[in-house]
C-alpha positions in Angstrom: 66.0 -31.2 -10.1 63.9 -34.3 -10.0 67.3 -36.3 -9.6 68.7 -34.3 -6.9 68.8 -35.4 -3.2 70.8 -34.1 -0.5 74.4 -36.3 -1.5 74.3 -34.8 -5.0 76.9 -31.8 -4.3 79.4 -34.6 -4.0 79.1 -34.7 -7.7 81.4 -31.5 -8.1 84.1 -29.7 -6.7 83.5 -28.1 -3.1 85.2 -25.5 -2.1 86.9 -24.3 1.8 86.3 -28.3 3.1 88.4 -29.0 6.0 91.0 -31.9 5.3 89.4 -34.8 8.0 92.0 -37.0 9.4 89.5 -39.6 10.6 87.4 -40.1 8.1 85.5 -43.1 9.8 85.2 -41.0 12.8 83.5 -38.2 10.1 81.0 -41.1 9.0 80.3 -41.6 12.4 79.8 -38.1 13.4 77.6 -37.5 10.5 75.5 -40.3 10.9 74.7 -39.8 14.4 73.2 -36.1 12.7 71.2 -37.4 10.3 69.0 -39.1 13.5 68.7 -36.3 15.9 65.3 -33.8 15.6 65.7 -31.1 13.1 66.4 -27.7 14.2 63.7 -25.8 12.5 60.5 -27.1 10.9 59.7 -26.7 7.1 56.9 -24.6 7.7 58.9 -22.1 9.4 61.0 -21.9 6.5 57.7 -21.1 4.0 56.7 -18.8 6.3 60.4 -16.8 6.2 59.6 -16.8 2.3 56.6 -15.1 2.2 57.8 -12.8 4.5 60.9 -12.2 2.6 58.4 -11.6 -0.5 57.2 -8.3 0.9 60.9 -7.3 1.0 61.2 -8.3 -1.9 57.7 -6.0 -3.3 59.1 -3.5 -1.6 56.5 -3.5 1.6 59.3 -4.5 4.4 63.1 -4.3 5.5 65.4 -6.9 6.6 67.3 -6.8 9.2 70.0 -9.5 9.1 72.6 -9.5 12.0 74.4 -11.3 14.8 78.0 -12.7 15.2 80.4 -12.9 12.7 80.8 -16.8 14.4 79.6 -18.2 17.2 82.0 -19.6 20.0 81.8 -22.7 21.8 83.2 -20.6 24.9 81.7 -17.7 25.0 77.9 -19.1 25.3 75.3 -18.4 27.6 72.1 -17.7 27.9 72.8 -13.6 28.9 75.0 -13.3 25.5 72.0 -15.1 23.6 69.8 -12.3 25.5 72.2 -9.2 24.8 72.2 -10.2 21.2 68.6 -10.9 21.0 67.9 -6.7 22.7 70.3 -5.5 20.4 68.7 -6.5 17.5 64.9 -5.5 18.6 66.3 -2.4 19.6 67.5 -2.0 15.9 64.0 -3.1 14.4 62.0 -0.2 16.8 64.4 2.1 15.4 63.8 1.5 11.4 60.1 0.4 12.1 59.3 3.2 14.0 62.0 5.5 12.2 61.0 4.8 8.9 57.5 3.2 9.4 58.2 -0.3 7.3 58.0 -3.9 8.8 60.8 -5.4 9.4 61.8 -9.0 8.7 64.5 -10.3 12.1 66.4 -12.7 11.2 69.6 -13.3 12.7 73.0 -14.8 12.3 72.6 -17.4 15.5 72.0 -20.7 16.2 74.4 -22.3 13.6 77.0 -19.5 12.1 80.1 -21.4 13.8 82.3 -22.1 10.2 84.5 -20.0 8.5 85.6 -19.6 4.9 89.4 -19.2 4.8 91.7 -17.3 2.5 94.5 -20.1 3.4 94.4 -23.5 4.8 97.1 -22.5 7.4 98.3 -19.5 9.2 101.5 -18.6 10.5 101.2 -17.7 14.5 104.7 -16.2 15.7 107.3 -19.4 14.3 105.1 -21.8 13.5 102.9 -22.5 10.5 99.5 -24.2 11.7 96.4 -25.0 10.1 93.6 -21.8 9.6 90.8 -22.0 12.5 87.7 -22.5 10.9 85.6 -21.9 13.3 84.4 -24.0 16.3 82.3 -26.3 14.5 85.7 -27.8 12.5 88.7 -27.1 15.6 89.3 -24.7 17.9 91.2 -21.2 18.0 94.0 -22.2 20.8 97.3 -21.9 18.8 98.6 -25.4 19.0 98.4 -28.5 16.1 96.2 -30.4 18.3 93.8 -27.7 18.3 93.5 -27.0 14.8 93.3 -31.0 14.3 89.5 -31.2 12.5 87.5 -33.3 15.3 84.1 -34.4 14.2 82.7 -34.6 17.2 82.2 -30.8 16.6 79.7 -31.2 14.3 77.5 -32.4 17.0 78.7 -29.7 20.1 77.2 -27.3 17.3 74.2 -28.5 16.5 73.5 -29.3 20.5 74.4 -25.6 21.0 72.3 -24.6 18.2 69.3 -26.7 19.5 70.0 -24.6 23.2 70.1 -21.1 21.6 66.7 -22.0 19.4 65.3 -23.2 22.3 65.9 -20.1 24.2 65.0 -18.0 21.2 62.1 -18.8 21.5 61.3 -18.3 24.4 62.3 -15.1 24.6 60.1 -13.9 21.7 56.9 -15.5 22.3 57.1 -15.5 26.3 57.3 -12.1 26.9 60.5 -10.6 26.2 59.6 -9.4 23.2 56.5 -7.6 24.0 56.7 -3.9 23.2 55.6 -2.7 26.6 59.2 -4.0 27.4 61.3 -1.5 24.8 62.7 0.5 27.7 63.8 -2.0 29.5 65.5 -3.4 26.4 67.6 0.1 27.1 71.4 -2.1 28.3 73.1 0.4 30.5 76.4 1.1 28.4 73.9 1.9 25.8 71.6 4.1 27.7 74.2 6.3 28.6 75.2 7.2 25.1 73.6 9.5 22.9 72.2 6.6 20.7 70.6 5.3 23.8 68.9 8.7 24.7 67.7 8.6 21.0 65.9 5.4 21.5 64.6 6.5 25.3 62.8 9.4 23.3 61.2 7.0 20.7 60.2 4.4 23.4 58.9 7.2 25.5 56.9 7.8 22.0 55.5 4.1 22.1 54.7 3.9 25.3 52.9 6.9 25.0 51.1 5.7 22.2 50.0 2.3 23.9 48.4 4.2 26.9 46.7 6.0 24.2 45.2 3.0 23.0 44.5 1.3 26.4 42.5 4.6 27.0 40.7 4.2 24.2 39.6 0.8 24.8 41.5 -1.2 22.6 42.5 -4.1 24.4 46.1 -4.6 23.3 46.8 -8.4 25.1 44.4 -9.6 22.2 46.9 -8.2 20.1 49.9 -10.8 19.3 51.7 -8.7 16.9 52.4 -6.3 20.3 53.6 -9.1 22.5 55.6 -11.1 20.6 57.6 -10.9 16.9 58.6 -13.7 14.3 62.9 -14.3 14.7 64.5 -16.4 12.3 67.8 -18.2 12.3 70.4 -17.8 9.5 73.8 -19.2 8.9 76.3 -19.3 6.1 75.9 -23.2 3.9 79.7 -24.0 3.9 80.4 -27.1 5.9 78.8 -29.3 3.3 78.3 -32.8 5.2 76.9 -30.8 8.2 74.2 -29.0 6.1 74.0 -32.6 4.1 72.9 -34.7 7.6 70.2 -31.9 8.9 67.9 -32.1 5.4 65.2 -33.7 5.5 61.8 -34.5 3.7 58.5 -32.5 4.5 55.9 -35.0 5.4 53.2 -32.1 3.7 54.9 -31.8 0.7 57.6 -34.1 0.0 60.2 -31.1 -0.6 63.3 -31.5 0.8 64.4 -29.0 3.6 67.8 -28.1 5.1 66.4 -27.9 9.1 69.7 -26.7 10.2 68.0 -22.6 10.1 66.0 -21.5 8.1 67.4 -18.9 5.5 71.4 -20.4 4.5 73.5 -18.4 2.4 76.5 -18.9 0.0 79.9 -17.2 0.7 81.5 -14.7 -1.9 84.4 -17.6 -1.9 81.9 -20.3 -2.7 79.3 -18.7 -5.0 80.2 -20.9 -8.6 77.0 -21.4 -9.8 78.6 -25.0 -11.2 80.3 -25.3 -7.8 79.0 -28.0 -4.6 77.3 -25.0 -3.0 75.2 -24.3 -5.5 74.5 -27.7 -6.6 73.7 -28.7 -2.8 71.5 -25.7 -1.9 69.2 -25.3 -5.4 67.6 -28.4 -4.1 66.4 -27.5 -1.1 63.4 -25.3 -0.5 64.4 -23.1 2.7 64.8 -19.2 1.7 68.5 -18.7 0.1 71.1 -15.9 0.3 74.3 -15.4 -1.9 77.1 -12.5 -1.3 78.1 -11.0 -4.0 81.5 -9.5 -3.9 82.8 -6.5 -6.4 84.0 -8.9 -9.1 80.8 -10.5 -9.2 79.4 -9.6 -13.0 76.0 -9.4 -14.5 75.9 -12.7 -15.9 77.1 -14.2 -12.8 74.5 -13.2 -10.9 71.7 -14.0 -13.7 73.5 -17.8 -13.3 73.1 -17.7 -10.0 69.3 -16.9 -10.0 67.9 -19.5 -12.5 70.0 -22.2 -10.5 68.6 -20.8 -6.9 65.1 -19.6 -8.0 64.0 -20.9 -11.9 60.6 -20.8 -10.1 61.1 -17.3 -9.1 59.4 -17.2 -6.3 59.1 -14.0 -4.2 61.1 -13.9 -1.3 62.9 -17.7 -2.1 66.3 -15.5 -2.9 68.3 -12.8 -1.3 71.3 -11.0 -3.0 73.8 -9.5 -0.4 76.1 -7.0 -2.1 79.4 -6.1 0.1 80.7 -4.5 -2.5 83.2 -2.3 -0.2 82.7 1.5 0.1 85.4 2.5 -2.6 83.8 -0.3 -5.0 80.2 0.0 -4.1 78.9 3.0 -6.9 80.8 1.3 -9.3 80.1 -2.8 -9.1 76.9 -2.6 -7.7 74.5 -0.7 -10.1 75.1 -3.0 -13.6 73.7 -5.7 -11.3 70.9 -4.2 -10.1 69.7 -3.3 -13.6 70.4 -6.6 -14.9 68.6 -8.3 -12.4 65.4 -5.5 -12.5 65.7 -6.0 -16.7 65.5 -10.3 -16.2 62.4 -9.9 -13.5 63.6 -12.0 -10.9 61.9 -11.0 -7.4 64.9 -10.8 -5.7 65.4 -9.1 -2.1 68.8 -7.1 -2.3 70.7 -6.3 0.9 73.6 -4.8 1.8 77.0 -6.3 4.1 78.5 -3.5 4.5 80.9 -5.2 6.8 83.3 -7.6 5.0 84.3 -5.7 2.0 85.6 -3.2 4.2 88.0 -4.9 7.0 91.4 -4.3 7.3 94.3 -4.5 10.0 95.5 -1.8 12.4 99.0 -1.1 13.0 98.8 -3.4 15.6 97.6 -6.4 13.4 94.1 -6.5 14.7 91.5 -7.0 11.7 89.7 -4.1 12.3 86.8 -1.9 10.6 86.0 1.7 10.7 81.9 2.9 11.1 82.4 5.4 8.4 83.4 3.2 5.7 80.5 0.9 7.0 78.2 3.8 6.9 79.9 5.2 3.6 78.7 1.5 2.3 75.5 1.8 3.0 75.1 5.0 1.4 76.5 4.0 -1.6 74.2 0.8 -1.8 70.9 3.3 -0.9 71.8 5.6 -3.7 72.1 3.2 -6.1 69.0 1.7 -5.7 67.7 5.5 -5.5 69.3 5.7 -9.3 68.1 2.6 -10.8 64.3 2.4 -8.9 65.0 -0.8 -7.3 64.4 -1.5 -3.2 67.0 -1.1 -1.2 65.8 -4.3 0.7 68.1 -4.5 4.2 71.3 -4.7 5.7 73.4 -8.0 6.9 75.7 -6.6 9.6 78.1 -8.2 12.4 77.4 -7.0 15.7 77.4 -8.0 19.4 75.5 -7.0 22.4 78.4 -6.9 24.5 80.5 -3.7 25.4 83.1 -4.5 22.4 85.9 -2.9 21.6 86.4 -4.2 17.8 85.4 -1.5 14.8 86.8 1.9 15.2 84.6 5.1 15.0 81.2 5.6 16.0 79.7 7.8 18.2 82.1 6.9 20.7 84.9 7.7 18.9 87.1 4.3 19.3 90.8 4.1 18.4 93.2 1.8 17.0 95.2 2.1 20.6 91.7 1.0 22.3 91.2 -2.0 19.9 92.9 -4.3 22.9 90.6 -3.3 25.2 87.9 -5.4 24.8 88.8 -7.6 21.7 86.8 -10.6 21.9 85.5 -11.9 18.3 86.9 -15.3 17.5 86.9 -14.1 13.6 86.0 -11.1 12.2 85.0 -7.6 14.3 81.6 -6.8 14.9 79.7 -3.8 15.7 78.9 -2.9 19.7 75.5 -2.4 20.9 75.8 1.6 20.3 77.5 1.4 17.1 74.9 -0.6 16.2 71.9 1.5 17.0 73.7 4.3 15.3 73.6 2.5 12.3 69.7 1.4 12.7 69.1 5.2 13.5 70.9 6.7 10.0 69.6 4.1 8.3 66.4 4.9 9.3 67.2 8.1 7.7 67.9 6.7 4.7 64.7 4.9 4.5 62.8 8.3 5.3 64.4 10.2 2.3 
């Protein structure tokens, strides 16, 4: 690790690259990156890790979750907001539910690409390269569109900069404060039976914070009540992006990738010989790595001496989305490998990708049961082999989506058109999600 720097994944073969037809204007792009401020600050990043380390002890819950991938289009400072609620609601629901901190950290500011199963797709007659997500080209089904343009590279990280910015401020000005968890209550949710649920445990905080007023305690001293810790997250792939947002800390001369500050590794690009790897083992943010159902125990031992020889707590997350058919089988061999080799890792669950499929009307849909199925197979096999079941990685929006089938509200595959947004995958809603937070919760309690 002493010879690594930030070019050395072009040593070996990287995986899901878009094919750039102006490479100049690439060089140009990228250079222009490696001069703007970085997006998040080294420190921030330590301070992820350590709190990732009580996940990992066993003394906190993750929380991982926002959209599959960002859009250039639909972005504004109200979707940022609706995404931002959803998410607190979730962490009142297990913190209060299950009485563990919780570690937010969501998918935002920066999950815009895309791995690919092919490099094109065929749309009605004609065949035209895959949309990788708005970073790379744009959804629109024409050649121009899916024509790689560079100058994405820097819409994203502008974009990025504008959601952190507003992040921000929301959870250190105010919004966050937990005198505010009714109003956090979005109407299409508070109409629902999850919504009523979460009335009744606000209704139980707010009780519980006159309660303390009364007794004297005076609670705007308090920061931990006013405002929370929210960390950014996206998935490593676009290598040169990642490559021109790493830079040196001035305190300690490690190197930092300031483009969020926990990146993972796809199921498609986790070779532990492959550029993702080889790029990412040399940076010191938090890491995560998805581990599909073919993933083996040696595999994932690989993975953790080339992310984490140090093994420091908290410094590596393993995301199983394992599928719900595949989950009590594949999952528990790795758990006990990894217990049996004493790394300190945090294990999550996605219980959303191993699990999509498409309706009879082509949609990619998912179904809450087999999402909740998931997560029950990934709590009882931790159950079996006395290892943490450490948090959840989920998809989900704050807007009124009509995109997984199920829930509480029952959708079906002839309502998927209804409201069909997502420019990838489906995500949850705002009341699927808080059913989720509320059975897992559950979960947690047993």
């Amino acid at each position: 690790m002493q010879t690594w720097t930030p070019a050395s994944w072009h040593d070996v073969p990287a995986a899901q690259q878009p094919e750039w037809p102006d490479l100049a204007a690439l060089e140009q792009a990228l250079k222009q990156l490696s001069a703007v401020p970085p997006l998040v600050f080294a420190g921030e990043a330590r301070q992820l890790t350590t709190a990732l380390g009580e996940v990992a002890a066993g003394n906190a819950f993750l929380l991982q979750a926002g959209d599959c991938a960002e859009s250039f289009h639909d972005f504004s400072a109200d979707n940022i907001r609706d995404k931002l609620r959803v998410i607190l609601q979730m962490a009142v629901v297990l913190t209060y539910g299950a009485g563990v901190p919780v570690v937010k950290l969501g998918r935002i500011a920066g999950q815009f690409a895309k791995p690919r199963s092919s490099a094109t797709e065929r749309i009605g007659d004609r065949e035209l390269p895959s949309f990788r997500g708005h970073i790379i080209n744009d959804d629109a089904p024409t050649l121009e569109a899916r024509t790689p343009d560079p100058q994405r590279l820097l819409a994203a990280y502008h974009q990025s900069a504008s959601t952190l910015n507003l992040l921000r401020a929301f959870v250190k000005g105010g919004f966050a404060d937990l005198s505010q968890v009714h109003v956090w209550n979005q109407q299409f949710v508070s109409t629902s039976g999850e919504g009523q649920r979460y009335e009744q445990i606000a209704g139980e905080i707010d009780r519980a914070l006159r309660f303390m007023r009364a007794c004297g305690i005076h609670l705007s001293d308090e920061a931990a009540l006013q405002q929370v810790d929210f960390w950014t997250s996206h998935e490593a792939l676009l290598l040169p992006y990642e490559e021109a947002l790493t830079r040196r800390d001035s305190l300690t001369g490690d190197w930092y990738d300031c483009s969020a500050h926990l990146l993972w590794i796809g199921e498609r690009t986790r070779e532990p010989g492959g550029a993702h790897v080889r790029f990412l083992e040399g940076v010191r943010n938090p890491l995560g790595v998805k581990l599909g159902p073919t993933s083996t125990p040696d595999e994932v031992l690989a993975l953790c001496e080339r992310l984490n020889p140090d093994r420091t707590p908290g410094r590596l997350t393993l995301v199983a989305r394992m599928g719900a058919g595949r989950v009590a089988e594949a999952l528990p061999p790795l758990l006990a490998a990894v217990r049996e080799s004493g790394h300190p890792v945090v294990w999550a669950c996605d219980p959303m990708h191993g699990n999509t499929f498409s309706s009879a009307g082509g949609r990619k849909t998912r179904h809450f049961e087999d999402v909740m199925a998931e997560i029950g197979g990934f709590f009882t096999a931790h159950a079996a082999e006395g290892t943490w079941p450490g948090g959840i990685h989920v998809e989900l929006t704050g807007d009124d989506v009509t995109e997984c089938l199920g829930g509480a509200e029952d959708i079906s595959e002839d309502q998927l058109n209804l409201r069909y947004t997502t420019t990838c995958d489906p995500r949850l809603n705002a009341r699927q999600s808080l059913d989720l937070a509320f059975r897992v919760a559950e979960y947690l309690r047993r």
